[in-house]
C-alpha positions in Angstrom: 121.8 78.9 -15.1 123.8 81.4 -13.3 126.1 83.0 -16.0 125.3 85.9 -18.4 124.7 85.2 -21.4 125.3 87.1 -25.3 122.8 86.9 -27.7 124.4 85.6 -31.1 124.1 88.8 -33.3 120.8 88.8 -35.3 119.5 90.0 -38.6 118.2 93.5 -38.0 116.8 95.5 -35.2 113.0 95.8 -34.8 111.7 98.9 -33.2 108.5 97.6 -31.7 105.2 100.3 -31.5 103.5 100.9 -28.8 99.7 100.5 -29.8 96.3 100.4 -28.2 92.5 99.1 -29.9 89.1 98.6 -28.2 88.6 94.9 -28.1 85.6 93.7 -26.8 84.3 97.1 -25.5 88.1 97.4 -23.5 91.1 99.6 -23.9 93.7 96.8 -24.9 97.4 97.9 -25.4 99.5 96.0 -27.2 103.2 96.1 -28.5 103.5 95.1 -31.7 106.9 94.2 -33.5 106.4 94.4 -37.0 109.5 94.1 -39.3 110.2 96.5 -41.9 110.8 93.2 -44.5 108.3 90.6 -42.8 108.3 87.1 -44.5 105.0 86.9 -43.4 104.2 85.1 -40.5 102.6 86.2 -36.9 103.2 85.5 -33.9 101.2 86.2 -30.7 103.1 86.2 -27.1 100.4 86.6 -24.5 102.3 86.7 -20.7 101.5 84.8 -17.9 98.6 85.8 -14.9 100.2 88.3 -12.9 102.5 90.1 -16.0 102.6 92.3 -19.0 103.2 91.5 -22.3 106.7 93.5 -21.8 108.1 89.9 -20.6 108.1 88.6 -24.2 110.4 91.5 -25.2 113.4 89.2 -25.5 111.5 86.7 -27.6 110.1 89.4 -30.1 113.4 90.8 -30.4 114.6 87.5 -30.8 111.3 86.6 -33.6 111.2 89.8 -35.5 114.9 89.9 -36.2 114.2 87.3 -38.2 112.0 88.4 -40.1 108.3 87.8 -37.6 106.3 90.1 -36.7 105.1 89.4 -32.8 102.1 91.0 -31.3 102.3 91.2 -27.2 99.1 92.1 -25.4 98.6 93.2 -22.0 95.3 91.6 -20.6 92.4 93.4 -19.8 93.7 94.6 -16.3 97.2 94.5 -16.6 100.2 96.4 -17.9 98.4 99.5 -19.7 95.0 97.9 -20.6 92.0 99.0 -19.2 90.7 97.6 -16.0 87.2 95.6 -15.8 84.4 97.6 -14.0 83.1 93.9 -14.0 85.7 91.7 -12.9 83.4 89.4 -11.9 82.3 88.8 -15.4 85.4 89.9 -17.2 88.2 88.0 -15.6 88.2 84.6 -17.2 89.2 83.1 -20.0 86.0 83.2 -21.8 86.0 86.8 -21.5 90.2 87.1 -22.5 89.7 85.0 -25.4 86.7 87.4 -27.1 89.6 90.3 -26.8 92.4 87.8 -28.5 89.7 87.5 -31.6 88.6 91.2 -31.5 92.3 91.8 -31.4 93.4 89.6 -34.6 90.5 90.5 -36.5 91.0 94.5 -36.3 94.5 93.8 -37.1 93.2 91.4 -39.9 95.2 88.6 -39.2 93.7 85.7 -40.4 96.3 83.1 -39.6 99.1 83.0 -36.9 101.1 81.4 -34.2 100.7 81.5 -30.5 103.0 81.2 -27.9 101.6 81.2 -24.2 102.7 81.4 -20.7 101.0 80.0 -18.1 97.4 82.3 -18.0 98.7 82.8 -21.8 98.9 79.3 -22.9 95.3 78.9 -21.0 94.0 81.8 -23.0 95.4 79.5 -26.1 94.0 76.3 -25.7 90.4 77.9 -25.6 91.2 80.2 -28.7 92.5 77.2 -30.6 89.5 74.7 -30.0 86.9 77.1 -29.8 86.5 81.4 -31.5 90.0 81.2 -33.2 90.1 77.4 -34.4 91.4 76.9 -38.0 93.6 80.4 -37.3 96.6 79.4 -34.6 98.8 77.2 -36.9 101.1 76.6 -33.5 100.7 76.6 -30.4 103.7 76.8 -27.7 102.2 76.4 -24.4 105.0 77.6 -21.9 104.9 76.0 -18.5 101.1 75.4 -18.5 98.5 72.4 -19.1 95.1 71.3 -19.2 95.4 71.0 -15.2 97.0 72.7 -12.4 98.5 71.5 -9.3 96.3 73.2 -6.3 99.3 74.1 -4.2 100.9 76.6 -7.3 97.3 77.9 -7.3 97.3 78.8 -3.8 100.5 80.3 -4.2 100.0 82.6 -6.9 96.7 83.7 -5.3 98.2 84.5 -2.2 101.0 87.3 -3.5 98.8 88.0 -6.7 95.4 88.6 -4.8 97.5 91.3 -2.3 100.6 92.9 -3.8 102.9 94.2 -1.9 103.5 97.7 -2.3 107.0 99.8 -1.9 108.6 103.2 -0.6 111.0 102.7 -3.7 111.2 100.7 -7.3 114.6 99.3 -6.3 112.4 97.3 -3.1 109.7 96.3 -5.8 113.1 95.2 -8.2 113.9 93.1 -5.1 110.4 91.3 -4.4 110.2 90.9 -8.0 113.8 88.6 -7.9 112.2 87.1 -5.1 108.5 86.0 -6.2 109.7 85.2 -9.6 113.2 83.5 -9.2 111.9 80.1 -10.6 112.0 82.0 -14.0 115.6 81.0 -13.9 118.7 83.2 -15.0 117.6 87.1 -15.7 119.9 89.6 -16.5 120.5 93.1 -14.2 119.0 94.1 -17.5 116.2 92.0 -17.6 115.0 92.5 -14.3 114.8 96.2 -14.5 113.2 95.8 -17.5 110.9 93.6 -15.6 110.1 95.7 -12.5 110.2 98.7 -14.8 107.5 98.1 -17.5 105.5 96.3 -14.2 105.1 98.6 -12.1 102.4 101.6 -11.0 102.5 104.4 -8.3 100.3 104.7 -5.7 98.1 107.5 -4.4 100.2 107.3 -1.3 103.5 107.2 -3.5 104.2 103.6 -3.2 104.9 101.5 -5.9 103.2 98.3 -6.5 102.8 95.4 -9.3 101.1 96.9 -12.7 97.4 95.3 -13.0 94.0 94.6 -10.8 94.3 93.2 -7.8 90.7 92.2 -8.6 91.9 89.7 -11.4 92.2 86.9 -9.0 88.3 86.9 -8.8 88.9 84.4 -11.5 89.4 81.6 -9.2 86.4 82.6 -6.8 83.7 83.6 -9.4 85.2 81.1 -12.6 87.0 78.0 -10.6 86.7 75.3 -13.6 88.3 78.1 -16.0 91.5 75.9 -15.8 89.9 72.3 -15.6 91.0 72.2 -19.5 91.2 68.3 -20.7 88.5 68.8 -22.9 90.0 71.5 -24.7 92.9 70.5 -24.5 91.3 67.2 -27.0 89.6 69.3 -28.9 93.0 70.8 -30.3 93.9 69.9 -34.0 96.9 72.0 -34.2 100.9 71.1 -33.3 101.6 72.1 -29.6 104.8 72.3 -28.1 104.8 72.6 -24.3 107.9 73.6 -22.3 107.9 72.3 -18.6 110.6 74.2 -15.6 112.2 71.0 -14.8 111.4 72.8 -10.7 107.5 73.6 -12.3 105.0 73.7 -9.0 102.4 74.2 -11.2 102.8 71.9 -14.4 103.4 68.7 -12.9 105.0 66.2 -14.5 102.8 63.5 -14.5 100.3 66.3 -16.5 103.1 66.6 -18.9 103.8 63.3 -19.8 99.6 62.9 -19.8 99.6 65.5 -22.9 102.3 64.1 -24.9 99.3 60.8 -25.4 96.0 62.7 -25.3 94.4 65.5 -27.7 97.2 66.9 -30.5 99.7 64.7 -28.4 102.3 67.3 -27.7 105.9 67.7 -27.9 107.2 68.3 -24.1 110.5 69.7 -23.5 111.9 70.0 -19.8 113.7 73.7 -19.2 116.5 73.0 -16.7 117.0 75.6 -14.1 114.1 76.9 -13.6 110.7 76.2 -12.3 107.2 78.3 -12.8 107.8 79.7 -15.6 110.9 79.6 -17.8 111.2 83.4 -18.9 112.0 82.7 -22.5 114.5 85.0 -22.5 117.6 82.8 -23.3 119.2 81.9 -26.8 118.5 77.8 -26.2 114.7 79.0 -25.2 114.4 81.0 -28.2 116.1 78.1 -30.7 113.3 75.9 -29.4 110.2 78.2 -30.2 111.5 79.6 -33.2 112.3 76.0 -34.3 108.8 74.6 -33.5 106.5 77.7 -35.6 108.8 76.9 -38.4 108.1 73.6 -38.5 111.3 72.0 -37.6 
């Protein structure tokens, strides 16, 4: 997709708040996008490994126009939450999904929807059959399944586990376009927004990615946290997963293995991109909205 594209005008404009609770003994922030006129229904958007929970801005605009309200979290050690003094420990799902409860329960949600990317979907499928079971009514897993392909792995470790660092934020803008162009079409917009709300200053004055390098000690010290078929079973709720058609990560032969096993998922190819679709697109956000409403 390499045209811009205008958003159909929606019902109202949703000033989200900027918020922060201690989950789990950690500083989480969270933005949450709460409609003045809510028809009641909740949303949580939880980003992918190496991200912020700014990413699902478009899609809580999109959501909480109409009427959702949207909750976006920033893991424990990215975006504005507090780092881990034991990221050994703290960096795995187990750990991410005792924040996601702490987090609904402060907020006293009792039941709501969950849309994931990659790490987020992950962080999903464990809340869903395990601490949070009989709350997520939906589950949108985007561009992630109960297995990963070993070469997206090594991948993502290798620019995630050492990131790159710049004089200036237009060269982080640039590596950003770079790393992540299998998100597919971005606006200018979009990816300032990106490198903008991603982004953290050096002691030396560079600029570098937002979160803990020390977050990829999830693979060294957890390295069955994403060997998730048996979760993946145990889930009783609708999922809906959407696969980049170019996905390195969610192959398709995983894909096509969910839509038979567990809560037998609905899978829907994203042309255009690859690892993962950025959900920042009118056709992406017909298909969410769609699927939490029940359509």
């Amino acid at each position: 997709m390499n045209t811009a594209i205008t958003l159909a005008p929606t019902a109202t404009t949703v000033t989200p708040r900027s918020r922060y609770l201690t989950c789990a003994g950690r500083e989480i922030h969270f933005m949450d996008w709460e409609p003045e006129t809510p028809h009641g229904q909740t949303v949580i958007a939880w980003h992918g490994l190496a991200r912020t929970g700014r990413d699902m801005d478009p899609l809580a605009a999109h959501l909480s126009a109409q009427g959702w309200r949207v909750i976006c979290p920033d893991t424990i050690g990215r975006g504005l939450s507090e780092w881990s003094p034991e990221p050994e420990a703290e960096y795995c799902l187990d750990f991410y999904s005792r924040i996601a409860t702490a987090l609904v329960d402060q907020l006293a949600i009792k039941r709501f929807h969950w849309v994931g990317t990659s790490m987020g979907g992950a962080i999903g499928m464990v809340c869903a059959a395990g601490p949070l079971h009989g709350r997520i009514e939906r589950l949108v897993l985007n561009d992630i399944g109960p297995k990963l392909a070993d070469a997206a792995v090594q991948r993502i470790r290798s620019y995630a586990g050492n990131p790159a660092a710049f004089h200036t934020m237009s060269e982080l803008e640039q590596y950003f376009r770079t790393v992540y162009k299998p998100y597919g079409y971005l606006s200018d917009a979009q990816w300032r927004l990106l490198t903008e709300s991603s982004a953290r200053r050096l002691a030396n004055g560079r600029v570098t990615p937002h979160y803990d390098p020390a977050m990829v000690m999830q693979f060294s010290h957890h390295p069955t946290d994403y060997d998730l078929w048996p979760t993946y079973d145990r889930i009783d709720v609708p999922v809906l997963c959407l696969r980049g058609a170019e996905s390195d990560l969610l192959l398709a032969d995983t894909a096509e293995a969910m839509r038979d096993r567990g809560p037998r998922a609905l899978v829907v190819t994203i042309a255009g991109c690859g690892h993962a679709p950025a959900l920042n697109v009118p056709e992406q956000f017909e298909l969410v909205q769609r699927f939490l409403a029940g359509h």
